[in-house]
C-alpha positions, -999 to +999 in steps of 0.1 A: -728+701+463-734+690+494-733+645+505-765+642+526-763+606+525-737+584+511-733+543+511-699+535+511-681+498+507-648+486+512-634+472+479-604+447+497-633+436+520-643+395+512-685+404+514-685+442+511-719+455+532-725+491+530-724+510+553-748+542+552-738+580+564-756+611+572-746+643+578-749+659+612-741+687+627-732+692+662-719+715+688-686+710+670-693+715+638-704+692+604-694+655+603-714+627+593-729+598+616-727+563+610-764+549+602-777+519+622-751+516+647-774+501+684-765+524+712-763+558+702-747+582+673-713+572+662-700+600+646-667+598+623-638+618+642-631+648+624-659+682+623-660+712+595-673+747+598-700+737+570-721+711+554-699+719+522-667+714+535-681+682+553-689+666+520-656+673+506-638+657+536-662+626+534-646+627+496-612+629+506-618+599+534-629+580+511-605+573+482-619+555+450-589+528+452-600+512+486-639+526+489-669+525+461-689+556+479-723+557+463-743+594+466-783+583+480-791+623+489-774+655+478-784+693+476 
C-alpha cells in the first residue's frame, strides 16, 4: 500500500482542522508535502528510498493516540 494522500488531525487540539499531505519525491528521496501552505512546498523533515517506505513512516509519525489520520488516495 502506498498513502498518496492523507488528512490528518490532532486529537488534544481544541478545533482540530485537517491538515492534508501528499507524497513527493525529491532529489532526496520520498517524503510528503504539506498541502496549502502560501509560499512554497513545506515538506516534513525526514526522506525514504521509496514511496512504500514513505507511507509507512507517515504511519509511524502519526500515532493513533494523538493523530486521527484519514487515507483520501492510496495505490
Amino acid at each position: 500500500m502506498t498513502i498518496q494522500k492523507a488528512r490528518v488531525r490532532a486529537k488534544a487540539a481544541e478545533n482540530p482542522k485537517a491538515v492534508v499531505l501528499t507524497l513527493v519525491e525529491d532529489d532526496q528521496g520520498w517524503t510528503y508535502s504539506v498541502d496549502g501552505v502560501t509560499g512554497g512546498d513545506f515538506l516534513l523533515a525526514w526522506r525514504e528510498t521509496s514511496a512504500e517506505k514513505a507511507s509507512e513512516s507517515l504511519l509511524r509519525s502519526f500515532p493513533g493516540e494523538a493523530f486521527t489520520l484519514e487515507i483520501v488516495e492510496e495505490e
